[in-house]
C-alpha positions as CSV (number, residue, x, y, z in Angstrom):
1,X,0.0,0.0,0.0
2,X,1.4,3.4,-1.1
3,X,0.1,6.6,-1.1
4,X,-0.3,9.0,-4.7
5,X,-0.7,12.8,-4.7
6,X,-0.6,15.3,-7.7
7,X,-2.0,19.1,-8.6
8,X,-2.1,20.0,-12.0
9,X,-2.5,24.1,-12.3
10,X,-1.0,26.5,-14.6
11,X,-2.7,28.9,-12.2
12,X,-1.2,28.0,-9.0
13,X,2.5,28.4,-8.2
14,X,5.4,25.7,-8.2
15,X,6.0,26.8,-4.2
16,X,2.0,26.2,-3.9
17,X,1.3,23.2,-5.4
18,X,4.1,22.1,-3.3
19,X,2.9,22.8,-0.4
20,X,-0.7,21.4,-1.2
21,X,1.3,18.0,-2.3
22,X,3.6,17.9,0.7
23,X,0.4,18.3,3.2
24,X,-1.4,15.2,0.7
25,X,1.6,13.5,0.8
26,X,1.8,13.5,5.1
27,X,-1.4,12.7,5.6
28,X,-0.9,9.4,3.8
29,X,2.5,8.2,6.1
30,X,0.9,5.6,7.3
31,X,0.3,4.2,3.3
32,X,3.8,4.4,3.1
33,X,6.4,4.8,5.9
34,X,9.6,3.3,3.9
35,X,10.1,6.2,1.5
36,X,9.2,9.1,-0.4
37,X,9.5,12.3,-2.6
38,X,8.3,14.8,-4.9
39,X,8.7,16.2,-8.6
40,X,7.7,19.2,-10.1
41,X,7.8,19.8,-13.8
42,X,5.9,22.5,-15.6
43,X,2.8,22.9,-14.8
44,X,2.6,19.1,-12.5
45,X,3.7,18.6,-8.9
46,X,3.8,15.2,-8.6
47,X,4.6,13.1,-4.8
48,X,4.0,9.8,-2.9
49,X,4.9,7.6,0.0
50,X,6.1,4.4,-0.8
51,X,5.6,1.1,1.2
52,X,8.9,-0.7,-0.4
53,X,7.6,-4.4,-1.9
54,X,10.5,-5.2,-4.6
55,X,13.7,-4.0,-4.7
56,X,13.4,-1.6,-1.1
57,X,16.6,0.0,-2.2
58,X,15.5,1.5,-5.1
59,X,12.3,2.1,-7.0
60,X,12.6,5.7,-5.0
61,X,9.5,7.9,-7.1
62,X,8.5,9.9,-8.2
63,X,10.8,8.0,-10.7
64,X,11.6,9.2,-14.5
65,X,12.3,8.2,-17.8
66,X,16.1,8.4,-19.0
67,X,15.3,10.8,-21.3
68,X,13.4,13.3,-18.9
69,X,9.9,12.6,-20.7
70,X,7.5,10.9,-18.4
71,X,7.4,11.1,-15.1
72,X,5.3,8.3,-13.0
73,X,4.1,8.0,-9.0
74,X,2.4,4.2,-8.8
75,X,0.7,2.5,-6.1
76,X,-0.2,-1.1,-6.2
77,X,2.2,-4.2,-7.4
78,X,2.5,-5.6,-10.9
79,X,3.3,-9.2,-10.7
80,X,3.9,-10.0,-14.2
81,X,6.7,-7.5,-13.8
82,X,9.7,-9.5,-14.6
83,X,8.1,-11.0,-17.7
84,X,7.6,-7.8,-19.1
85,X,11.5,-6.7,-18.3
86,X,12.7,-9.1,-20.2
87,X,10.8,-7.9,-23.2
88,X,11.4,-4.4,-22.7
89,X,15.1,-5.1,-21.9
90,X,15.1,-6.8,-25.2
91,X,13.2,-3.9,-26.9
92,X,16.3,-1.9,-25.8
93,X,14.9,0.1,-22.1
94,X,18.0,0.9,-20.3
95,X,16.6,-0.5,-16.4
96,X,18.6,0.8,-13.4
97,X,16.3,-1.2,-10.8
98,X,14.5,-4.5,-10.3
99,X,11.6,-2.7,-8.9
100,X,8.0,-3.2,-10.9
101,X,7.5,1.1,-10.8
102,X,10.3,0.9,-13.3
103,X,9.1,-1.7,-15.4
104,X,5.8,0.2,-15.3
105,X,7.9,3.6,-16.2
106,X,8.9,1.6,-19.4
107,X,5.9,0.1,-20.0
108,X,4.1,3.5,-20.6
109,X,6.8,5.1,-22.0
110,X,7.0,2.4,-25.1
111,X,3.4,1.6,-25.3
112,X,1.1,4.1,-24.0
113,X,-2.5,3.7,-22.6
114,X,-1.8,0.5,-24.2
115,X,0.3,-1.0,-21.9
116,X,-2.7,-1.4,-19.4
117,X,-4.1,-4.7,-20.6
118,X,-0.5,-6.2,-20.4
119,X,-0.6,-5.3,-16.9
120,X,-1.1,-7.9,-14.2
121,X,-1.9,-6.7,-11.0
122,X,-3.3,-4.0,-8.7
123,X,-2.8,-0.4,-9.3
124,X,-3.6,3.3,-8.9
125,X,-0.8,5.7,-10.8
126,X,-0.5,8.9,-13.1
127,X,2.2,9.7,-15.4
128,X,3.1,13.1,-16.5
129,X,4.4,13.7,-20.1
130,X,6.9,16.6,-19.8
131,X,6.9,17.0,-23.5
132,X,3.2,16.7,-24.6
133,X,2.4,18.6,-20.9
134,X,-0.6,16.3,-20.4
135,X,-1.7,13.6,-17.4
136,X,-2.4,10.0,-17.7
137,X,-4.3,8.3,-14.5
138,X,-5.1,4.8,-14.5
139,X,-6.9,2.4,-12.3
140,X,-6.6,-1.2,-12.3
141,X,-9.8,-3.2,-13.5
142,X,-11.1,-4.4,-10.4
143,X,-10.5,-1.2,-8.5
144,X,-8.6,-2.7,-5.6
145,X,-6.3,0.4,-5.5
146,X,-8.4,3.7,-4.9
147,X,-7.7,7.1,-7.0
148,X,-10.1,10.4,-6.0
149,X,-9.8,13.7,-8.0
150,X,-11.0,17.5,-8.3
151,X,-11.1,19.2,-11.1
152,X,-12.3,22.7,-11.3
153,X,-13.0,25.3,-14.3
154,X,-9.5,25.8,-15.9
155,X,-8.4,22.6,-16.4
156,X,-6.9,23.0,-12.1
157,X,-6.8,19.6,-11.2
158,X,-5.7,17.8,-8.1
159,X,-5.5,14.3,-7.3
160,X,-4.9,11.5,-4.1
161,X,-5.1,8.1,-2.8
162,X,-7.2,9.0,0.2
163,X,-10.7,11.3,0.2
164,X,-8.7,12.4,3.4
165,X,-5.7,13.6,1.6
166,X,-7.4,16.1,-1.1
167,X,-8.9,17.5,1.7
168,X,-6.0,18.1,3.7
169,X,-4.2,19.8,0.2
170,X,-6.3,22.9,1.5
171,X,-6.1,23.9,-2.0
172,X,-9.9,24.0,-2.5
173,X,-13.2,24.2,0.0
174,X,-14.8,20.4,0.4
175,X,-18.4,20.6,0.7
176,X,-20.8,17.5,1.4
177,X,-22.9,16.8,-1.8
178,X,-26.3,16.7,-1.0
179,X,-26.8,13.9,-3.8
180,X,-24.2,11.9,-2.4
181,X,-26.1,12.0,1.2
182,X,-29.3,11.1,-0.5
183,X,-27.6,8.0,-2.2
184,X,-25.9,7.0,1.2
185,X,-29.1,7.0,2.7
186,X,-31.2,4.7,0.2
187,X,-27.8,2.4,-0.4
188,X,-25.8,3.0,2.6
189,X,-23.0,3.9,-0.1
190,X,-22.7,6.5,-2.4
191,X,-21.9,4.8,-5.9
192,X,-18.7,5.7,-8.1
193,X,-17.7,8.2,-9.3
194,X,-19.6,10.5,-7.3
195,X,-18.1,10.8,-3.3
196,X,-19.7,12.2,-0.5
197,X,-18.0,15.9,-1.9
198,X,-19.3,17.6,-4.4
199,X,-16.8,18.2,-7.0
200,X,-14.6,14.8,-5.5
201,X,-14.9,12.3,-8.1
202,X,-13.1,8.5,-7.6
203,X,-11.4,7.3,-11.0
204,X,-14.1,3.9,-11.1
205,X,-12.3,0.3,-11.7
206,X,-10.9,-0.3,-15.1
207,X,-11.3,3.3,-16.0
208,X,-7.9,5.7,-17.4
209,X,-8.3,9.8,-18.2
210,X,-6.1,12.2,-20.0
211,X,-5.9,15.8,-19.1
212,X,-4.6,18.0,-21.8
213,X,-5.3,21.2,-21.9
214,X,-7.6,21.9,-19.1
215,X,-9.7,19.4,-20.5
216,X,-10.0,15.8,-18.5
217,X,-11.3,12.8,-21.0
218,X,-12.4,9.7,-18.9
219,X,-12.3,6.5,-20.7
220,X,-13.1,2.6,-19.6
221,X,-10.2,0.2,-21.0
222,X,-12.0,-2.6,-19.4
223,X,-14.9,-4.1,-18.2
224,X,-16.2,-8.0,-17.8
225,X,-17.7,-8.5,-21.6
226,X,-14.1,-7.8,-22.6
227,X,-12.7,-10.8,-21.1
228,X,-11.8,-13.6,-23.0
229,X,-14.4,-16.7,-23.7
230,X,-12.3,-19.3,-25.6
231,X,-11.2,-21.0,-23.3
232,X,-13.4,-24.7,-23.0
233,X,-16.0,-25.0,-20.2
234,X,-15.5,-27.2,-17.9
235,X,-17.5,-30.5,-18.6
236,X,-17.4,-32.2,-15.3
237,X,-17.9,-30.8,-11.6
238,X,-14.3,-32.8,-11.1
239,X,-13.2,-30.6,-14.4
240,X,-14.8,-27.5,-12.7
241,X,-12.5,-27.6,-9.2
242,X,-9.4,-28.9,-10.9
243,X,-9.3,-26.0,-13.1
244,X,-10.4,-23.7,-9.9
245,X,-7.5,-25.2,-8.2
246,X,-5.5,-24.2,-11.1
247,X,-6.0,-20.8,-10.6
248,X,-6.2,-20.3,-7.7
249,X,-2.8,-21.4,-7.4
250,X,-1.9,-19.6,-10.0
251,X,-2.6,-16.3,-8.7
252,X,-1.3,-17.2,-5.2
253,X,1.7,-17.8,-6.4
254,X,1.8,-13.9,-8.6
255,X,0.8,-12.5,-5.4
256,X,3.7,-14.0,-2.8
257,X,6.2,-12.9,-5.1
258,X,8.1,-9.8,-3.1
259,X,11.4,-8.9,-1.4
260,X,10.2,-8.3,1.6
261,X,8.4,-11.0,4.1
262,X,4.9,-12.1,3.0
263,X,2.3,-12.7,5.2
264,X,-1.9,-13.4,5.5
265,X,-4.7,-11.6,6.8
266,X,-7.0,-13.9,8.9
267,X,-10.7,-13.4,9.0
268,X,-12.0,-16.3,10.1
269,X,-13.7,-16.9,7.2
270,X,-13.5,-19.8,4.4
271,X,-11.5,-17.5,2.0
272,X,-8.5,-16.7,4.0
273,X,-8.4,-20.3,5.1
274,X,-7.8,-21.5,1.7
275,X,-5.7,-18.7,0.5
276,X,-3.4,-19.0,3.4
277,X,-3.4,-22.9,3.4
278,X,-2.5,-22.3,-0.6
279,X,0.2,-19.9,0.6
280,X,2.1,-22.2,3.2
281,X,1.5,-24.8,0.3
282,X,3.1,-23.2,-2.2
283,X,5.9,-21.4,-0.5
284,X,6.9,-24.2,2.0
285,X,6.7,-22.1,5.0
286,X,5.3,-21.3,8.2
287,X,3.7,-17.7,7.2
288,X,3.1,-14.9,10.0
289,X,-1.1,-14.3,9.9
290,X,-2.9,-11.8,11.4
291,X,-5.9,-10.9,13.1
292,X,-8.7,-8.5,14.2
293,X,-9.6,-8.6,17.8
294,X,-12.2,-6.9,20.0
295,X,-13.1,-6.8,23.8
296,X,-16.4,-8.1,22.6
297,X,-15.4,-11.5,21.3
298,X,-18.4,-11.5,19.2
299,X,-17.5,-8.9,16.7
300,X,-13.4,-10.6,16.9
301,X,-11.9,-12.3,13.2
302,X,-10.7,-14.6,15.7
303,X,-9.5,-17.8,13.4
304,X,-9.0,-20.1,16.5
305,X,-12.9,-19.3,17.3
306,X,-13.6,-19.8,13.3
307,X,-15.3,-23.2,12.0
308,X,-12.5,-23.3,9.4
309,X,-9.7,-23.1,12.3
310,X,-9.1,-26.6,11.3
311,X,-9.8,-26.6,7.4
312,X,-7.4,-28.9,5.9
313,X,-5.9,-27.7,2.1
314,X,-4.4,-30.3,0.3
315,X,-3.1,-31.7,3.7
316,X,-1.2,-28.5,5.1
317,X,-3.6,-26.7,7.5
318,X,-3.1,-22.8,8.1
319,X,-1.2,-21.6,10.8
């Protein structure tokens, strides 16, 4: 978990959009204690705090193209990202890391807004185009990693990880949006984009935007009737959980890859009983878990009070 913060604004200052980035970027420490840093260039002030994942010595950010072009701040983990090194290595991209921000860097810089369905993995991140003086944001298709945004008349655009963190920017006045109230009461949520702000918009899953000129263009690269359907269905129920198994493995495996420790969050539910049981599977070792726990037992994700405490996976049960 990392923490992303920008402001846009031909309007504003270097010194001020510095300041608004530098209060954004505080109020997300605890998204990423390990590291961080700003960039301005032209008309963007770009910063982030970074929870270090793959290569903790480097992958500092904001982090920028050899050539001085794009600039890129990225939260989430791509887990595909040594596959797509090697290709990019080949394709000639002079890497000074192992870290996937890098990888990512390279990725946009070759390929564009087409680099996102390559992408494997979770993420939130904007990349500023020194020479074309324009903002890419990009979300990934399931929306795990968040990305909120104001925009006002001018093109003056500011953008976060955290509701919390555009609000502390102090660069505009946050109102509650009576809409949003409305929706929160009938749904007990207010639905994306809108937030309970008016003017504070959240970047929905599998969305990407370009702002050029003042002018912010929203676009979906992906949604669920764009996934693929050749693959055969399974004909038996025995097919059905082999080929669950499969991937479930599959993606276990993407998602302990890291340089740092790797570890599970216990709810005492079915799900995190399999996934961690996968984990110790796959790895071959005794993980450190965690848990929620209240005075009132009752409301505790206490996995020796769970049913599943002593779910079995393939023979290895959870720690």
């Amino acid at each position: 978990m990392c923490g992303i913060a920008g402001f846009i604004s031909a309007q504003d200052t270097p010194d001020a959009r510095s300041t608004a980035v530098g209060r954004m970027c505080t109020s997300m420490l605890h998204r990423g204690p390990d590291d961080g840093g700003m960039e301005t260039v032209g008309d963007a002030t770009l910063g982030m705090r970074r929870l270090a994942i793959f290569d903790p010595t480097h992958g500092h950010q904001p982090m920028v193209t050899p050539d001085g072009r794009h600039i890129l701040i990225f939260n989430g983990a791509i887990y595909n990202f040594r596959v797509l090194r090697d290709e990019l290595a080949v394709a000639g991209y002079p890497f000074r890391t192992n870290c996937d921000t890098e990888v990512l860097l390279a990725a946009y810089a070759r390929w564009g807004e087409q680099c996102l369905p390559r992408l494997q993995g979770m993420f939130a991140f904007a990349v500023w185009d020194a020479h074309e003086r324009t903002l890419f944001l990009a979300r990934d298709p399931f929306g795990i990693k968040p990305l909120y945004y104001h925009q006002e008349i001018g093109g003056r655009l500011l953008f976060a990880s955290e509701l919390n963190a555009l609000l502390t920017s102090g660069a505009f006045n946050a109102e509650i949006d009576p809409q949003a109230v409305a929706d929160y009461l009938a749904w007990f949520a207010v639905p994306a984009p809108r937030t309970i702000y008016r003017g504070v918009r959240s970047l929905r899953p599998g969305e990407c935007a370009t702002l050029r000129d003042g002018h912010l263009v929203i676009r979906s690269y992906w949604n669920f009737g764009s996934m693929r359907h050749d693959q055969a269905v399974c004909a038996t129920p025995e097919d059905f959980t082999a080929e669950l198994r499969r991937r479930l493995e599959a993606t276990i495996r993407a998602h302990v890859v890291a340089d740092v420790p790797v570890g599970a969050f216990l709810s005492g539910g079915l799900d995190s009983a399999i996934v961690t049981g996968l984990m110790t599977r796959l790895t071959g070792t005794r993980l450190k878990t965690f848990s929620i726990g209240f005075a009132e037992a009752g409301y505790s994700e206490d996995w020796l009070q769970s049913p599943f405490s002593r779910l079995s996976v393939a023979g290895t049960h959870p720690p």
